[in-house]
C-alpha positions, -999 to 999 in steps of 0.1 A, spaced: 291 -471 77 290 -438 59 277 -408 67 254 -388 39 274 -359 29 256 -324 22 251 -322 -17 234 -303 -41 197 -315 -25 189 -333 -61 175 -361 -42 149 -341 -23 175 -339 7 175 -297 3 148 -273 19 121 -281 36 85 -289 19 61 -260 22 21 -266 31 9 -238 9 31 -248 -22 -1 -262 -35 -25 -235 -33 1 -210 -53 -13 -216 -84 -52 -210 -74 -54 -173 -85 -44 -185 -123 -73 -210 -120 -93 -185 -110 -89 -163 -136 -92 -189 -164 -124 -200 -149 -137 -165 -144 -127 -159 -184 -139 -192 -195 -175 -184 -176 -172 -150 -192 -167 -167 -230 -197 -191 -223 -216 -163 -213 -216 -145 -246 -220 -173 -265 -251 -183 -248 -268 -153 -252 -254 -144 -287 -235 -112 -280 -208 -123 -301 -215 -90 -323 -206 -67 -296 -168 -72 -300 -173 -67 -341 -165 -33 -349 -186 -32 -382 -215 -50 -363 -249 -35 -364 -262 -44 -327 -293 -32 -311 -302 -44 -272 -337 -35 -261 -345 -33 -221 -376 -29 -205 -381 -6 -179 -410 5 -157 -413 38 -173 -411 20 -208 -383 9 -232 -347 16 -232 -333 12 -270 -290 9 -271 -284 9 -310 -244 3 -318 -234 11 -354 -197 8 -357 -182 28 -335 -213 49 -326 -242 40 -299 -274 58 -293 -297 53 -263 -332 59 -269 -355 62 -241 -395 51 -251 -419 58 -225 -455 48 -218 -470 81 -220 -489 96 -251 -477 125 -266 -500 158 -268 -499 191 -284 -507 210 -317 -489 200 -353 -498 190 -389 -511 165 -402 -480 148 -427 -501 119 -442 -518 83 -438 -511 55 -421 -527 18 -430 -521 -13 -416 -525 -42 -443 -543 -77 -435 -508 -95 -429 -502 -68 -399 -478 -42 -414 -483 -4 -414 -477 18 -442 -473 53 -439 -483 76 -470 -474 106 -470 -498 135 -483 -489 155 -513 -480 189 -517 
C-alpha cells in the first residue's frame, strides 16, 4: 500500500480550516448595506438636489420657538431663524399691502 506523500496541499490536504473564515467578509457587507440604506434614503425623501452644486435647495424645520429656514444656492447657505413673536417699535410706513380673492398678497409701494 502507499503512503500519501506531503505535496503542495492542492487537494485540500494543507492547513487547517478556520471557523471564523466565514465571518471575514461581514464588515464589507456592512458597509454596502449601510450605503445602500443611505442611497434609499435620499431618494425617498427627494434630497437628490443636495449633492447638485448649481441646485437651488431650501429645507424648512419647525421649531418650538418658530421656523428654521436653511436656503442653499450653489455654494452658499443661509439660515434664517423665524420666530413666533410680533415685532414692535417705531418706523415708516413704505406702502400697501392687498390680498386678492385667489389668496395672494400684493404689496404697493407708496410714491415719493
Amino acid at each position: 500500500m502507499r503512503r500519501p506523500r506531503a505535496g503542495l496541499g492542492l487537494l485540500g490536504g494543507g492547513r487547517e480550516a478556520d471557523p471564523l473564515e466565514g465571518l471575514a467578509n461581514l464588515f464589507d457587507v456592512g458597509v454596502v448595506f449601510a450605503l445602500g440604506f443611505l442611497v434609499a434614503l435620499v431618494s425617498a425623501m427627494h434630497l437628490a438636489g443636495l449633492f447638485d452644486p448649481q441646485a437651488r435647495v431650501t429645507v424648512t424645520t419647525e421649531r418650538p420657538d418658530g421656523l428654521e429656514v436653511v436656503v442653499r444656492d450653489g455654494r452658499r447657505t443661509v439660515v434664517r431663524r423665524l420666530t413666533k413673536d410680533v415685532g414692535a417699535g417705531e418706523g415708516t410706513r413704505l406702502g400697501t399691502a392687498y390680498r386678492l380673492a385667489d389668496g395672494s398678497v400684493v404689496y404697493v409701494p407708496e410714491g415719493e
